[in-house]
N, C-alpha and C positions, 0 to 999 in steps of 0.2 A: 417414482411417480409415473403412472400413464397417461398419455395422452386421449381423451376422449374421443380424438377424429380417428384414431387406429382401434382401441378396444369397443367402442361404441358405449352407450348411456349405462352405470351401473345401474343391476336389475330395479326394476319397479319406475326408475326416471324416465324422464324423457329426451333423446338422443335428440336434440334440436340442428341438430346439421345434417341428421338423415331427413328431418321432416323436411329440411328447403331442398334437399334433393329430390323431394318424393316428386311422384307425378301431381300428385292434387296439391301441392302447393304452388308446382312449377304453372300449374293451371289457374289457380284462382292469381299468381302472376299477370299470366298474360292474360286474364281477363279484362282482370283493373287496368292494365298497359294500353290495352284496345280502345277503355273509355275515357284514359286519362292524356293521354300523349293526342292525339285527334284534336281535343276539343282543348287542351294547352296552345297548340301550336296555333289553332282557328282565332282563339282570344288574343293571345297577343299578336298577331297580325292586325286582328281589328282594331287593340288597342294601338299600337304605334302607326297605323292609318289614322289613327283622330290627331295623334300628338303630329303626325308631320304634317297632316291637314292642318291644323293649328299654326303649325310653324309657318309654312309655305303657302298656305292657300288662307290667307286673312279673308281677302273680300268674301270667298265661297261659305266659310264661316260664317260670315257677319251677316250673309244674305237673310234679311228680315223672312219670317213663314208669314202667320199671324201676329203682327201686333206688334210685343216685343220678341218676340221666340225665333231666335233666328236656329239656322242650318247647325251650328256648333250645339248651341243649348240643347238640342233635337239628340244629335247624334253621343254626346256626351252623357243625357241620362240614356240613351240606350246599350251604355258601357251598365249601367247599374244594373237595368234591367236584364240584360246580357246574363251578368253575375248571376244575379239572381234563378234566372233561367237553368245554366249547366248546373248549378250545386241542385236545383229538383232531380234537375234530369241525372245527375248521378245518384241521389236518394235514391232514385225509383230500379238505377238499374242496377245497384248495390244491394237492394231488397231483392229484386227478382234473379239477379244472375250470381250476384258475390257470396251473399249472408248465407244462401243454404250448404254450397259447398264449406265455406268456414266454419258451419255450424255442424256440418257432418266428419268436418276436420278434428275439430275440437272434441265431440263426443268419441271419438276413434281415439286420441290421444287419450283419452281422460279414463278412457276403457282399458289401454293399454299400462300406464299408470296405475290404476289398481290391481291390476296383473287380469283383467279379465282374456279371452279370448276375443 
């Protein structure tokens, strides 16, 4: 039996360990890397900034804004809305930077696969 990472994909397949070596894979990588690792590491900062606020800083929490709405209820939905926020903003940068290379990946693959040129 041979090993596919030495003989490479039998003809008409797809050699799936050359694609993650290609360059346009190695790219549409570090793309998603640029948008994903940045705004992972920004979130959970802010989130374990609310939880040790919570812990450690009661009174600054509790401080009344309006009404009942103090400091914590404020900063707490602004973890939702946070959420809410990155998952657009990676829609948006998924559609304009990720999806054409993947899409230009995929047709290339899928050309190669029927044996086209």
């Amino acid at each position: 039996m041979t090993d596919s990472r030495i003989d490479g994909a039998p003809k008409g397949a797809i050699d799936y360990i050359a694609v993650e070596e290609s360059a346009p894979f190695r790219e549409l990588k570090r793309r998603q890397r640029s948008f994903v690792f940045p705004f992972a590491v920004a979130f959970l900062v802010w989130y374990f900034a609310y939880v040790l606020l919570s812990s450690f800083a009661p009174g600054f929490m509790a401080q009344p804004v309006s009404g009942a709405i103090t400091v914590g209820l404020l900063i707490g939905l602004g973890q939702f809305v946070t959420t809410f926020a990155i998952t657009m903003g990676y829609v948006a940068y998924a559609n304009r930077r990720l999806d054409p290379l993947a899409e230009q990946m995929r047709t290339d693959l899928e050309r190669s696969e029927r044996g086209e040129a």
